[in-house]
N, C-alpha and C positions, 0 to 999 in steps of 0.2 A: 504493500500500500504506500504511494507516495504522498507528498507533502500538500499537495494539490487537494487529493480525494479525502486528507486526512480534514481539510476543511470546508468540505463541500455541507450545505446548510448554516452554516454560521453568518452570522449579520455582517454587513460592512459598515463600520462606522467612521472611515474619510480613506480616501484613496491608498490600495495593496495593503489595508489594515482591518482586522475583524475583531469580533466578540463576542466572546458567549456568555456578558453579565449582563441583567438586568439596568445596574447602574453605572454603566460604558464610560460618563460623560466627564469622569472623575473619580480621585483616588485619593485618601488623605497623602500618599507618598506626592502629588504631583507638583502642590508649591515648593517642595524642596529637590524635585529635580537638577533645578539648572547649579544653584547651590553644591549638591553632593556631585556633580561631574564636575565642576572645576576643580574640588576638594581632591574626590581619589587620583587625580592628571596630576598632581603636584609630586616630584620625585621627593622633596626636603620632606613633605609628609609622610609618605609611605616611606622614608628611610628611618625617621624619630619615631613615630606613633609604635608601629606595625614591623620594622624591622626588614623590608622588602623594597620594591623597587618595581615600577609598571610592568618592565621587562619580566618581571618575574612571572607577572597574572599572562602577558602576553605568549611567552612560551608554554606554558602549562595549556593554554586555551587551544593552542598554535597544535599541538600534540594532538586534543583531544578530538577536535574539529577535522585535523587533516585525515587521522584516521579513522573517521565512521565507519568507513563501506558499505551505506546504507542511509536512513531516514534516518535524521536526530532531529533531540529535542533538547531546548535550552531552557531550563528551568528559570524564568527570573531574570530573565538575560538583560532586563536596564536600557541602558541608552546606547551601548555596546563599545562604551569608550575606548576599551582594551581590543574590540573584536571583532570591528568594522571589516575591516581591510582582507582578514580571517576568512571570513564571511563570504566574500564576493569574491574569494576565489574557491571556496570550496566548488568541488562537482558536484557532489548529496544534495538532494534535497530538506534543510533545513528549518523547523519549525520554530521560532524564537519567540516563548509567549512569557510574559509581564500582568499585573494587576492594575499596572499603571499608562494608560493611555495617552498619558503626556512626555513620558519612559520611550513608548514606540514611536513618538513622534519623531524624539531626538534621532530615536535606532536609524528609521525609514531615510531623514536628512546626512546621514551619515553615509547610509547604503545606497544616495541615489547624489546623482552630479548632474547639475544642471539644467533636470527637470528628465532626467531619465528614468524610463521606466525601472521599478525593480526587478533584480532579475529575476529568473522564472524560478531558479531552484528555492528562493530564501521568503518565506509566509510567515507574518507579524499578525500573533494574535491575543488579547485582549483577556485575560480567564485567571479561577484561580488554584494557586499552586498546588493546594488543597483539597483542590474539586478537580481533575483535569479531564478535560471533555473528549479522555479517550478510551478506547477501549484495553484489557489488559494483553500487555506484549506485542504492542507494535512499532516500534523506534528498536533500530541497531545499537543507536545509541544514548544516552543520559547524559547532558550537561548542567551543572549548576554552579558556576562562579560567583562566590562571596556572596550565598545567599544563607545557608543553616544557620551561623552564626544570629541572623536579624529573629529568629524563631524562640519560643519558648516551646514550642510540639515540635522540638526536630525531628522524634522519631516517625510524626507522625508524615513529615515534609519529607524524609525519606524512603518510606515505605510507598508512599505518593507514588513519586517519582517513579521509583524504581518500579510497579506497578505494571510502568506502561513498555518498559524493556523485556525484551526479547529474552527466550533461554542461550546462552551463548552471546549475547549481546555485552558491550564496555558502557564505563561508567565513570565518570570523573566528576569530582567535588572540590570544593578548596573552601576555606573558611576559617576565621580568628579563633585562635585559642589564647589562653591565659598563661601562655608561656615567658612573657615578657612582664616585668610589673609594671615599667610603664604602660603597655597596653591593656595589661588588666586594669590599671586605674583608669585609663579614657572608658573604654568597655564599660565600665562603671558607671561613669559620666553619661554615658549613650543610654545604659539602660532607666538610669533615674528620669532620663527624657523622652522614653516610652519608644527607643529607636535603635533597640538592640534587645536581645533575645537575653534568658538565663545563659551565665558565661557557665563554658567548659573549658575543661584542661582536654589536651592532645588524647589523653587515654578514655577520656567520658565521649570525647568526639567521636575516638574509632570506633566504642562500643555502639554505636548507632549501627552499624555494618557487621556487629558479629552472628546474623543470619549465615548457618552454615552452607546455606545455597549460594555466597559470596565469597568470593577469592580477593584478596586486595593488596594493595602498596600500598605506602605513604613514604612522605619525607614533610621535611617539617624545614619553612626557611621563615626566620624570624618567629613572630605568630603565627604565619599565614599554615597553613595545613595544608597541603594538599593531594588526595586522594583520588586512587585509579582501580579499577577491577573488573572483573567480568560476574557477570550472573550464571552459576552454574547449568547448564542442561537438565 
């Protein structure tokens, strides 16, 4: 099933952008979109906070992206600061869905130059992460960059996810842990302002994934966590 049929009945709510919410038109994340994209592009920040460097989310995304071999899906996928460029060269057909409608606006302007059409592989759609409007085991592959961390149900945003993978199908995560005490104290900061999830440590994070039907990596750069594996058969 490709990316195309995978949205066939969904609402259009502005041009190569769909929805499958009742209330499309808005998201409390959407006045602090343009805010948190200048934030996470700043390298001095992601070196002091977070311990990391753009390049970092870039490569890890760059991995997960190039090798689908098949239909992905990007959990959360933002305004795709890190993974524009990613994007528009994959072959796969890719599904990048957000909560936040003003998030896919950003995506959409990123992924088109000068009033070009988007291309036919990459479909921006509207839902949420929670509820996802598909059926179980149909994506090769599972993307979710620097999204678990914003959760208090991770496990619940991961079983989500993972849901709609394939048996045999890869999977990639990345997301803050409380490896750093500066970053645990911002983390802090985030969550008393209702913008960050219950913090975990590296070892609470991987137990989200110790489902024996899951094979997995990690490495650990700075905070940042990030996680790769396949869905057993």
């Amino acid at each position: 099933m490709d990316g195309i049929k995978l949205l066939d009945g969904f609402k259009k709510i502005a041009p190569d952008i769909y929805s499958v919410l009742d209330n499309y038109e808005g998201a409390a994340y959407d006045n602090k979109a343009v805010l948190y994209e200048k934030l996470v592009s700043k390298k001095i920040y992601n070196k002091i906070i977070w311990g990391t460097s753009p390049e970092d989310y870039k490569k890890f995304a760059e991995k997960a992206i190039n090798s689908s071999g098949g239909t992905l899906i990007d959990a959360g996928c933002g305004g795709l600061i890190q993974t524009s460029e990613i994007y528009l060269r994959a072959k796969d057909h890719c599904v990048l869905v957000d909560n936040s409608s003003e998030m896919l606006k950003i995506a959409k302007g990123r992924l088109t130059k000068q009033d070009e059409k988007l291309s036919q592989h990459i479909h921006l759609l509207q839902a949420d992460v929670f509820n996802l409007p598909f059926p179980d085991q149909v994506f090769d592959t599972v993307c979710s960059f620097g999204m678990i961390h914003l959760f208090d149900k991770k496990q619940e945003f991961v079983n989500e996810t993972l849901r709609t993978l394939k048996s045999g199908g890869s999977f990639y995560y990345s997301t803050m842990t409380t490896k750093r005490p500066i970053s645990k104290f911002y983390m802090g900061l985030l969550r008393k302002n209702n913008e960050f999830g219950e913090l975990f440590s590296k070892e609470q994070t991987l137990s989200l994934f110790s489902d024996r039907n899951l094979s997995i990596v990690c490495y650990l750069k700075g905070s940042m966590l990030f996680i790769e594996g396949k869905k057993k058969g």
